[in-house]
C-alpha positions in Angstrom: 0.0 0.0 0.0 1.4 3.4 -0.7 2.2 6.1 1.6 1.4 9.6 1.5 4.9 10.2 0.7 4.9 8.1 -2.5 1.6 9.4 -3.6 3.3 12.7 -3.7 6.5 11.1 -5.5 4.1 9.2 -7.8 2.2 12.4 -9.0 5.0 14.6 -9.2 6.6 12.1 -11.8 3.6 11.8 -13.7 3.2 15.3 -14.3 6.9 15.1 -15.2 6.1 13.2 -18.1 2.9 14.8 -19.2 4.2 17.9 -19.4 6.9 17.0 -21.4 6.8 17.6 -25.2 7.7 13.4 -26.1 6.0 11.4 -28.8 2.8 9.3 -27.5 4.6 6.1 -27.4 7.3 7.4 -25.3 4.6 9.0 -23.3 2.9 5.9 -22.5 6.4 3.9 -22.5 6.9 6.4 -19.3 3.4 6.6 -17.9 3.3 2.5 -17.7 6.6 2.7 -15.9 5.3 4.7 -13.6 1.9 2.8 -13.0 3.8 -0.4 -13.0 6.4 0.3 -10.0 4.2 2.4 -7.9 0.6 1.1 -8.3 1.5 -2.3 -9.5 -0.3 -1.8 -12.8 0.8 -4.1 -15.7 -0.3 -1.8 -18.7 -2.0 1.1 -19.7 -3.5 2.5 -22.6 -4.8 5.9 -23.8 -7.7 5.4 -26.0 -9.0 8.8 -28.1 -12.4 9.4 -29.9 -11.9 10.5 -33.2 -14.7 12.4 -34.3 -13.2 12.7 -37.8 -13.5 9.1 -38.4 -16.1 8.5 -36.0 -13.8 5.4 -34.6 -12.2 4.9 -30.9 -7.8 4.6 -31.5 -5.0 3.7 -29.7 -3.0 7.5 -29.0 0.2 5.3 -29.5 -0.3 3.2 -32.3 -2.8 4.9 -35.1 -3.4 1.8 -36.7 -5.0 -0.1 -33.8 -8.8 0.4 -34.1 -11.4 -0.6 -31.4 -14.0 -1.5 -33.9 -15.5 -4.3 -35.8 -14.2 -7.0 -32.7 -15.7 -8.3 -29.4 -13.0 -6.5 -27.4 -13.6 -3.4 -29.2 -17.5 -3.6 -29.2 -16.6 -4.0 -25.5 -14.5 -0.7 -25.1 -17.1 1.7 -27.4 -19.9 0.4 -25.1 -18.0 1.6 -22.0 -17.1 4.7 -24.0 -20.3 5.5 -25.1 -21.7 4.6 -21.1 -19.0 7.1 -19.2 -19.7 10.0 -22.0 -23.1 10.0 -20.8 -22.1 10.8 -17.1 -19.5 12.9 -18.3 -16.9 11.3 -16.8 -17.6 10.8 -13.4 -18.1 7.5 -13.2 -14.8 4.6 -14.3 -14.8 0.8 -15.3 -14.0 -2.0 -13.2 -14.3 -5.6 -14.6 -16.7 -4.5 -16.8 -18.8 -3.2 -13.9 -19.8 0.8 -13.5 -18.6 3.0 -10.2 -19.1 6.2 -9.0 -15.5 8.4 -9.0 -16.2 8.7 -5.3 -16.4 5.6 -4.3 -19.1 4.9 -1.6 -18.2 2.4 1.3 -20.7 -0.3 -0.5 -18.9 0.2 -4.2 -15.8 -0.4 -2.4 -17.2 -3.6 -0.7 -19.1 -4.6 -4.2 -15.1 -4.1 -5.6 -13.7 -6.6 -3.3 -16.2 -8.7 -4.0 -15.9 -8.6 -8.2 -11.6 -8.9 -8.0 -9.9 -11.4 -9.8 -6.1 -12.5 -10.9 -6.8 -9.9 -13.8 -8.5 -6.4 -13.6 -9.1 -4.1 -16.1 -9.7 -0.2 -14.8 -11.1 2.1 -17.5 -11.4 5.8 -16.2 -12.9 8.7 -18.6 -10.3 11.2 -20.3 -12.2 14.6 -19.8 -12.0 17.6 -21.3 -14.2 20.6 -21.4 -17.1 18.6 -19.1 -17.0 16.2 -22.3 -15.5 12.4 -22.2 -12.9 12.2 -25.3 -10.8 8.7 -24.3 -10.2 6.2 -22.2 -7.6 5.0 -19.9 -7.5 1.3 -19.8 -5.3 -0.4 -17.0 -4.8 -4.3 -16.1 -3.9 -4.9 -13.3 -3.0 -7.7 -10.8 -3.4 -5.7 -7.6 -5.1 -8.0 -4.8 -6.2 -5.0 -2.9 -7.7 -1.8 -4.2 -8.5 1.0 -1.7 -10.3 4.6 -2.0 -7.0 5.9 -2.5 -5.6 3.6 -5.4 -9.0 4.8 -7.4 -8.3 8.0 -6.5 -4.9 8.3 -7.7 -6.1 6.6 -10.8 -9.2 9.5 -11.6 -5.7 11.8 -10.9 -3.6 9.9 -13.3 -6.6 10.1 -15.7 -7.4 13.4 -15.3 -3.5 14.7 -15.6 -3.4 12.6 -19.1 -6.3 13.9 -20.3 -4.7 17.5 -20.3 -1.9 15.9 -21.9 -3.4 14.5 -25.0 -5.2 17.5 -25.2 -2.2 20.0 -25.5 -0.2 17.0 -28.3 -3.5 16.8 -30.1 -3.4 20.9 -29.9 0.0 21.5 -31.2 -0.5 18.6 -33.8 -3.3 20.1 -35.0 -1.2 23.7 -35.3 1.6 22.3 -36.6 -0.3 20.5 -39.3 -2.2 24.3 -39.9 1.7 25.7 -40.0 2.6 23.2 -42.6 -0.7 24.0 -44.7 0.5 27.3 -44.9 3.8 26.4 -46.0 2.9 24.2 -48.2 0.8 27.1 -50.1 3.1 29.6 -49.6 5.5 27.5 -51.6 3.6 26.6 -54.3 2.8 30.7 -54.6 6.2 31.2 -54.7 6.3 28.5 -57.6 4.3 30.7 -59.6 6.3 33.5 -59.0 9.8 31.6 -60.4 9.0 28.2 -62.1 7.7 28.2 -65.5 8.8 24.4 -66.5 5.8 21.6 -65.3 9.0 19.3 -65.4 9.8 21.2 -62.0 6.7 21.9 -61.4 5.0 19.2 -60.8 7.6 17.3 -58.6 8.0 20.1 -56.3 4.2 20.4 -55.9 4.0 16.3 -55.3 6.9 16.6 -52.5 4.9 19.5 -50.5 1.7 17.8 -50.9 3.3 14.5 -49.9 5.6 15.8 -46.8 2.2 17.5 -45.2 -0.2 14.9 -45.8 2.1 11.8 -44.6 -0.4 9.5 -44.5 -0.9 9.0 -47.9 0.2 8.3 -51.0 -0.2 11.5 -53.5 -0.3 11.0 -57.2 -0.8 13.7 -59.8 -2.0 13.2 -63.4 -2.0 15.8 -66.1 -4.8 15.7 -68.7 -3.6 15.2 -72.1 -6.0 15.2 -75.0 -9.0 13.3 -73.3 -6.8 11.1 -70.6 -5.0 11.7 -67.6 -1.1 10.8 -68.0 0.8 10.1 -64.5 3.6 12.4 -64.2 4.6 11.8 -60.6 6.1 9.6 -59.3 7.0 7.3 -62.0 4.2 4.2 -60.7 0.1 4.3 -59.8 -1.2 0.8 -60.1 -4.0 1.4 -57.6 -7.0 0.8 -59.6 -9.6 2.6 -57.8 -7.4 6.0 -58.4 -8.3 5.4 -61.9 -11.7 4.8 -62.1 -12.6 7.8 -59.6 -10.6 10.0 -62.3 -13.1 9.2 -64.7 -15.4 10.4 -62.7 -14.3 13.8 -62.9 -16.0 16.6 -64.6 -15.9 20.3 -64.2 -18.4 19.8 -61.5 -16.7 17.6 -59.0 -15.0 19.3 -56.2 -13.6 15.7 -55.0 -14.6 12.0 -55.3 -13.8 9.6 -52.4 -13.9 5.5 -52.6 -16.8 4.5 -50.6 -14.0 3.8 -47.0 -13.1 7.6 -47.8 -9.6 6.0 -48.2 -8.8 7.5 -51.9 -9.8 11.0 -52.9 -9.2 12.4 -56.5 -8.9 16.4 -56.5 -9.1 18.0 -60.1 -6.5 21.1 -61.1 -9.0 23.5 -62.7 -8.3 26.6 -64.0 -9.9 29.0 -66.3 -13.0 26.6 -66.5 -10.7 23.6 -67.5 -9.4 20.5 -66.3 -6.2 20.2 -66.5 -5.4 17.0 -64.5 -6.0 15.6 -61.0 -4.2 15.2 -57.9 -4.8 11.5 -55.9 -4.3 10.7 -52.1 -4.5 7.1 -51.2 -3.9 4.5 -48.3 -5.2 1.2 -47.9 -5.3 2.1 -43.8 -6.5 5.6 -42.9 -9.1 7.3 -44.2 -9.4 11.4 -45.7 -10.3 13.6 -42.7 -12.6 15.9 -43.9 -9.7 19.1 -42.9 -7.4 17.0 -44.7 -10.2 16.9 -47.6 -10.5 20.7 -47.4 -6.8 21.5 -47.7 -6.3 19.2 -50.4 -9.5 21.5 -51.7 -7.4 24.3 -51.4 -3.8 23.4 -52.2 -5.4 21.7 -55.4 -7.0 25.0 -56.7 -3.6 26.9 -55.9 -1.8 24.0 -58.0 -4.3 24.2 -60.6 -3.2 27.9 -61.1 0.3 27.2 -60.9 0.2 25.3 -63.9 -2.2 27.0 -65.5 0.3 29.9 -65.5 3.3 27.3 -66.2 1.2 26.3 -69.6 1.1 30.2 -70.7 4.3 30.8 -70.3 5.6 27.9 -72.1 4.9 29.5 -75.7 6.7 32.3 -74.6 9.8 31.0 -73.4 10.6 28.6 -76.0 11.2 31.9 -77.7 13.1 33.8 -74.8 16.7 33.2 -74.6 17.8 32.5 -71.0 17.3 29.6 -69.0 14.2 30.7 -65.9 15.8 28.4 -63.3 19.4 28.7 -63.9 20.1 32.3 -66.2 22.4 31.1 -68.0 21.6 30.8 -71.8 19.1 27.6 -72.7 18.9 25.4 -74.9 17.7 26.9 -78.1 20.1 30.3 -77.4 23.1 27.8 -77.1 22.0 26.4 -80.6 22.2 29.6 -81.9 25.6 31.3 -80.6 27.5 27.9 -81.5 26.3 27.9 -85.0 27.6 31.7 -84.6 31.0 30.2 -82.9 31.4 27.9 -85.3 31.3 30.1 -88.5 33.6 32.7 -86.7 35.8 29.9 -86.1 36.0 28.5 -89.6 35.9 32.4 -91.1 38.7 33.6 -88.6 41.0 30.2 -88.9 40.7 30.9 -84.5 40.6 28.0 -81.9 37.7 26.9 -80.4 36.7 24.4 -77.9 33.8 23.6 -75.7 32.8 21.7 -72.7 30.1 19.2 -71.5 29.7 19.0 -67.7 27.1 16.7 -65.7 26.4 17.0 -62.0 27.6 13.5 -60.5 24.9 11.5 -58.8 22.0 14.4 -59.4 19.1 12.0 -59.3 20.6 10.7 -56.2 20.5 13.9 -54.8 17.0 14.2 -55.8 15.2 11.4 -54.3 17.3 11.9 -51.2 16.5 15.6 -50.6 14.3 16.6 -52.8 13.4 18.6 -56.5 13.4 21.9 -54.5 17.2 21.0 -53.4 18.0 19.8 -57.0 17.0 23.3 -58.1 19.0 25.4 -55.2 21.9 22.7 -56.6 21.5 23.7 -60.6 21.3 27.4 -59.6 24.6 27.3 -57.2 26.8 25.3 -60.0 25.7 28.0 -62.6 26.7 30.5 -60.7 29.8 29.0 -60.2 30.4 28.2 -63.6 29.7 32.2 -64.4 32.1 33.2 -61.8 35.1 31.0 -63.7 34.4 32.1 -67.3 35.7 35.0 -69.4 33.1 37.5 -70.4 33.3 36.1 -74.1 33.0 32.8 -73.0 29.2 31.1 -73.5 28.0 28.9 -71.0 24.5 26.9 -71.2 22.1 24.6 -69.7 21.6 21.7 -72.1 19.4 20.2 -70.4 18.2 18.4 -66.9 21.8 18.5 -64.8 23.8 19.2 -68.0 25.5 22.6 -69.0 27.9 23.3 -72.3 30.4 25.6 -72.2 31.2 27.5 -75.6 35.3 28.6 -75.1 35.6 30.7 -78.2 39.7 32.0 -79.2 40.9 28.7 -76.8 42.9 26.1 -77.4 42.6 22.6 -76.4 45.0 22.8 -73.5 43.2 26.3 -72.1 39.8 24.6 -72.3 41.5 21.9 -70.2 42.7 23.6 -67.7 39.7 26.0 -67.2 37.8 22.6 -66.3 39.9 21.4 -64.2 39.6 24.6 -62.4 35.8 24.2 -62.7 35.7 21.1 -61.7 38.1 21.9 -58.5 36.0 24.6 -57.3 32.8 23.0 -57.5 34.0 19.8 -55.6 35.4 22.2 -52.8 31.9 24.2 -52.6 29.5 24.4 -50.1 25.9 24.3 -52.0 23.3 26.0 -49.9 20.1 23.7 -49.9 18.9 25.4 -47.0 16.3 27.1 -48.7 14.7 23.8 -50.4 12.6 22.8 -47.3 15.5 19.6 -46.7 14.5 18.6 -43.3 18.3 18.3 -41.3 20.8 19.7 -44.0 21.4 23.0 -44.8 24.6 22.2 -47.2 25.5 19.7 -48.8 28.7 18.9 -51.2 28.9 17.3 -54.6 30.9 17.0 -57.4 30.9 16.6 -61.5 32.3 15.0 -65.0 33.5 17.1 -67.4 34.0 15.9 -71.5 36.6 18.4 -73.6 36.9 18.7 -77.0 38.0 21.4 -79.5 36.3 22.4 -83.3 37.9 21.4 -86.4 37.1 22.3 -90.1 35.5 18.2 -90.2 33.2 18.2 -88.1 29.9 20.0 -87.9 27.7 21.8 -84.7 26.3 18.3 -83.7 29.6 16.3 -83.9 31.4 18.9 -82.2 29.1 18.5 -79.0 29.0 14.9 -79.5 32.9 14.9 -79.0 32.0 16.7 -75.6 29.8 13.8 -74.8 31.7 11.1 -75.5 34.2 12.8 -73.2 31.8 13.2 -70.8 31.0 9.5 -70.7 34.1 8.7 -70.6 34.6 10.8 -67.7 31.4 9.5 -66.2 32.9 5.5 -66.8 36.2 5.9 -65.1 34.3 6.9 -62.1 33.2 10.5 -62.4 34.5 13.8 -61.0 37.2 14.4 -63.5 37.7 15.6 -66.9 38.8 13.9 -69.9 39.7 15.4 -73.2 38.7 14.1 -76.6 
């Protein structure tokens, strides 16, 4: 039996651990400590009412549901009976008590004890049941005090899961925010649904965790899958069909799968997918997916304007160096000065080493700080003459008009140096944990002569390249 010295000890540990910001499992890893060594409980759980889902689940483990089984038919019934007497009344052996236990409850408890008791006691907030805390329990004798320390216990949880289910709930607001912020910002600097859509599927993904998220562009009269790579989840597919200017969402009849369309301007222009084969849409998470769906749709609503225009404009939007067209057009300009003048010329091929990599481990939005830092790096190396280019994904080509073969060389050796020393600030990509990372790249040299044309002169670059690439990357190799 416990003193009033270790009730005081017991409590003041408790509230220890309650007030601490821990995960739930920890939590209950530490509360059943507790309950084990001073009140000689063997386990305890923290059951919470979902009123999203309508479903009683375990706080520590998501997945477990108290539904559909005897033992969970058992614990909603004893929910559903303490939310009535707004928790003053508790569970024991499957019998009902008062809080305050009179002299003939306590009897009637000796009386209904055996080798293994279950204690469920209300968790209570605002006058209004919310949970359960179910104990076992081989005690042999229970007194007014043990129950009483138990309605604390209960009580001192229930503020608990309260303030986690709180900040949970903020934090998941916070990340909403982000997560359209972002996307605004998209607008603002990406033009190219080849970024576009990736960075979109990462935000979506990272703040709605509990599902898959696929998005599918509309292309003539179907929907093409652009990211990821794979969606062989049949239902996704034939809710998409469903879609019409109409439809706000569509949910699978479990509310597991939900298809959001992009529309914009009174079109379709694809649909974004969330899907689990375990938890089912909440209806907030079904109204920011509302929401960040409508502010995608725009984002590549503008993204499909712009892309007339740019194939005409002659610098790269992510990178500013010159793209792809541009570099077609100042070779064929290099070349004939070259030929005309009887001056050197060589160029360069470079590929970031182990970009995808980089990618799937961190993220498009890192790949894109990554392609911006190496061009400016590449800028700060080059003569004001000299032409460099994004040709295309993690590839740039470097035009070194008036050089010879041995220049070109060293300059990418010196590029190729100075990149593998940097620091490349991802900080800004949303990479949970890293704020710089380091990489490396290949580099393929080769200078112009009178037999070759503009395309076999960049595919002696290549080959280079490959070479470079073969022999185990971060070096350069001259043609």
């Amino acid at each position: 039996m416990l003193n009033n010295q270790d009730n005081i000890e017991f409590l003041c540990k408790l509230s220890n651990v309650v007030s601490k910001k821990i995960s739930p499992v920890n939590s209950i890893n530490a509360i059943n400590k507790l309950l084990k060594t001073y009140l000689n409980i063997n386990k305890a759980e923290i059951i919470i009412w979902d009123s999203n889902s309508m479903l009683l689940k375990d706080f520590g483990d998501d997945l477990k549901l108290y539904e559909e089984t005897e033992s969970g038919n058992e614990i909603n019934n004893i929910y559903s009976s303490l939310a009535v007497f707004n928790g003053n009344k508790f569970y024991f052996n499957e019998n009902e008590f008062e809080c305050n236990l009179t002299e003939e409850e306590q009897y009637r408890i000796t009386e209904l004890k055996s080798e293994n008791n279950t204690i469920i006691f209300p968790l209570v907030a605002n006058n209004e049941v919310f949970g359960l805390l179910k104990t076992d329990s081989e005690k042999t004798i229970f007194t007014k005090d043990f129950f009483s320390l138990l309605n604390i216990t209960s009580k001192l949880i229930s503020g608990a899961v309260v303030n986690y289910i709180l900040n949970e709930q903020m934090e998941v607001s916070l990340n909403f925010y982000k997560a359209m912020k972002d996307i605004a910002k998209i607008i603002e600097s990406q033009y190219e649904l080849s970024y576009i859509i990736p960075m979109i599927g990462e935000m979506i993904d990272r703040f709605l965790s509990s599902h898959l998220i696929y998005i599918f562009i509309k292309q003539d009269k179907d929907y093409k899958l652009v990211w990821p790579n794979a969606c062989k989840e049949e239902t996704v597919y034939k809710l998409i069909k469903k879609i019409n200017l109409k439809t706000e969402y569509i949910l699978s009849e479990d509310s597991k799968i939900g298809v959001f369309p992009l529309i914009s301007e009174n079109t379709i222009l694809g649909v974004i997918a969330a899907y689990s084969n375990i938890e089912k849409l909440l209806q907030k998470d079904i109204d920011y997916l509302v929401q960040l769906t409508r502010q995608s749709g725009l984002t590549i609503q503008r993204a499909n304007v712009y892309a007339e225009v740019l194939q005409y404009a002659t610098l790269d939007a992510l990178t500013g160096l010159n793209n792809r067209r541009q570099f077609e057009i100042r070779l064929k300009q290099e070349v004939s000065n070259s030929q005309r003048n009887n001056t050197p010329l060589c160029g360069m091929m470079i590929d970031i080493d182990y970009f995808k990599k980089v990618n799937d481990t961190y993220g498009h939005a890192a790949g894109d700080c990554i392609l911006k830092n190496v061009s400016e790096l590449i800028k700060n190396e080059l003569r004001e003459y000299d032409i460099a280019c994004r040709y295309g994904g993690e590839e740039f080509f470097i035009i070194l008009p008036q050089t010879k073969l041995s220049e070109a060389a060293a300059v990418a050796q010196r590029l190729r140096k100075v990149i593998e020393e940097a620091k490349i600030n991802i900080k800004d990509s949303g990479a949970v944990g890293v704020s710089y990372i380091k990489i490396t790249v290949s580099i393929g040299v080769c200078s112009y002569s009178e037999d070759l044309n503009e395309d076999s002169f960049v595919q002696k670059a290549d080959k280079a390249l490959y070479e470079a690439k073969t022999k185990g990357r971060n070096r350069v190799i001259v043609f």
